[in-house]
N, C-alpha and C positions, 0 to 999 in steps of 0.2 A: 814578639809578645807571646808568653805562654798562657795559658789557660786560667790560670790564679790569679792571673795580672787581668784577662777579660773579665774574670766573676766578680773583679770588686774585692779580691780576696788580700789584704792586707795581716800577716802573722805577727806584727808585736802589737797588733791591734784585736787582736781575737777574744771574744766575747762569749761565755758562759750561759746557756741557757738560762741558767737561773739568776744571773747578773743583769743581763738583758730585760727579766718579766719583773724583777725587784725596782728596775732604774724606770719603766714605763711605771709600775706601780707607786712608787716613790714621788715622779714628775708627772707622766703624762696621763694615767687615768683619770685625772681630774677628780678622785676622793680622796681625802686625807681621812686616812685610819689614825684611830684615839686609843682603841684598846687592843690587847694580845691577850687571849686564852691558849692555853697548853691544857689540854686532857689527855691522861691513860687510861687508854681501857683496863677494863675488871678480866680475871682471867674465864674462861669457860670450863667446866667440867666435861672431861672427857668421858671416864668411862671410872666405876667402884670397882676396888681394889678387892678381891678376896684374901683377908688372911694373911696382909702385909701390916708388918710392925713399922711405927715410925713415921707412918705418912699420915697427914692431915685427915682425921678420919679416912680414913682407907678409901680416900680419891683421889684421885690423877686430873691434873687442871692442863689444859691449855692455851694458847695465847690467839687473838685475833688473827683472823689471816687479813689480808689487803682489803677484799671482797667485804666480808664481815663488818671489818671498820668503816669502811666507807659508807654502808647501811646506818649500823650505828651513830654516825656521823649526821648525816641527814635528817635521821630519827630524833636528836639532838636539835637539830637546827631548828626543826620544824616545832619541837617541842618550844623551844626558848623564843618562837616567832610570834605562838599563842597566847603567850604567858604574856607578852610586850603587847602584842598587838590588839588581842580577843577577836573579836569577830571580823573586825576592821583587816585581818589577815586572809582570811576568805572571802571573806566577801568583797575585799576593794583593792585584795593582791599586796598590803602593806608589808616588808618584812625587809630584817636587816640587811646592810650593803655590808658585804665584806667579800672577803676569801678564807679558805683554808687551805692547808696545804696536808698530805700526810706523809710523814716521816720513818725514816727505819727500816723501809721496804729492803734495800739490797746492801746496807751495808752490815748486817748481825746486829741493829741496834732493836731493844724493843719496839714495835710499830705504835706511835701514839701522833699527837697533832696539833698543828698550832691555827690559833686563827686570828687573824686583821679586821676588827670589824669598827664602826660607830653604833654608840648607843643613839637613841631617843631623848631629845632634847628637855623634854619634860619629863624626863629621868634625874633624880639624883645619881650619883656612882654609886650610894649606899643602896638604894634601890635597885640598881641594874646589878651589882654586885649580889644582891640575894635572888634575881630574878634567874641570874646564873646559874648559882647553885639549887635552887630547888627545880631549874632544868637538871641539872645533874645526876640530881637526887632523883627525879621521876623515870627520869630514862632507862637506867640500872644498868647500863652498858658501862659507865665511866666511874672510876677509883675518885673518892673524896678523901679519905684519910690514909695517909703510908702507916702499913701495920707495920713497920719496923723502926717506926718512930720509938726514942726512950726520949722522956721528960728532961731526965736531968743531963743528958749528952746535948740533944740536939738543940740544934737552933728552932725557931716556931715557925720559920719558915718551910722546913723540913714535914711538918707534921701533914700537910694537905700533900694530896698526888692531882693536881690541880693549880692553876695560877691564875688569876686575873689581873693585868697591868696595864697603865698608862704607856703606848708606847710612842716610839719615834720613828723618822725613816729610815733607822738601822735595823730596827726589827724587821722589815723588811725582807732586810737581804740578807738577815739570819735564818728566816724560813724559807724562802727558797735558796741555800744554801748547797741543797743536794739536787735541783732539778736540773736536768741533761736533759737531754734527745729520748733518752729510754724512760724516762722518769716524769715527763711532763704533765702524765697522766694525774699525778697525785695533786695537782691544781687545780682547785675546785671554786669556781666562784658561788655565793651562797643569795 
């Protein structure tokens, strides 16, 4: 018997980091997520341009790092906890059950984020849907509107850099999609 045969190690059976925390999430955590939020972050200003033609007022923007977003994240969370919960958040520890995950880290994509959460049962969705965005709005970390929307091209889907949706258990295993061994970190329960 070699070694792979003692650890339990079966290869056409091998399982995905992120296949693995979707299928517990999916079956065995015992919550059933309702909604999927997707935000990007706003870019940051780096540093004024002297004397350069052609740039966005003559400043140089750059994009979240890991750390950053992850802040922002939180900043976010806690924001949309108050707004749901008001004082009943500090004072009796109330706030939403979900996870988030954050995306983009190592493969070249923008770094932005998804999240699995339940609303408040004495929520409408038209209500939790605006409680959403006027977190959004207060945070100033996170893109509402894609400025490269044109009216008459795009669809109106297009127009937000933001998403709010009813999801399912495939959502899931869309967001942890990219989480490995290296990667895990970017799961965040909220």
């Amino acid at each position: 018997m070699n070694l792979t045969e003692k650890q339990g190690y079966i290869r056409s059976n091998k399982q995905t980091v992120g296949s693995v925390w979707a299928d517990w999430l999916a079956r065995g955590a015992g919550i059933d997520f309702s909604y999927g939020l997707t935000v990007m972050p706003v870019k940051r200003l780096a540093k004024h341009l002297a004397g350069v033609r052609n740039v966005n007022g003559n400043k140089a923007y750059r994009h979240l790092n890991r750390d950053e977003l992850e802040q922002a994240l939180h900043r976010l969370v806690d924001i949309l906890n108050r707004l749901i919960y008001k004082n009943a958040y500090k004072r009796f520890g109330k706030k939403l059950a979900g996870i988030m995950v954050i995306e983009g880290n190592y493969y070249g994509k923008d770094l932005h984020a998804h999240f699995a959460m339940n609303k408040p049962d004495y929520l409408t969705v038209k209500e939790f849907a605006k409680l959403v965005r006027r977190a959004l709005d207060m945070s100033g970390d996170f893109a509402i509107y894609n400025p490269n929307y044109n009216v008459n091209k795009d669809n109106l889907d297009m127009k937000y850099r933001y998403k709010l949706d009813i999801i399912d258990s495939d959502w899931l295993y869309y967001i942890t999609k990219e989480l490995n061994n290296k990667t895990v970190q970017n799961l965040h329960f909220i």
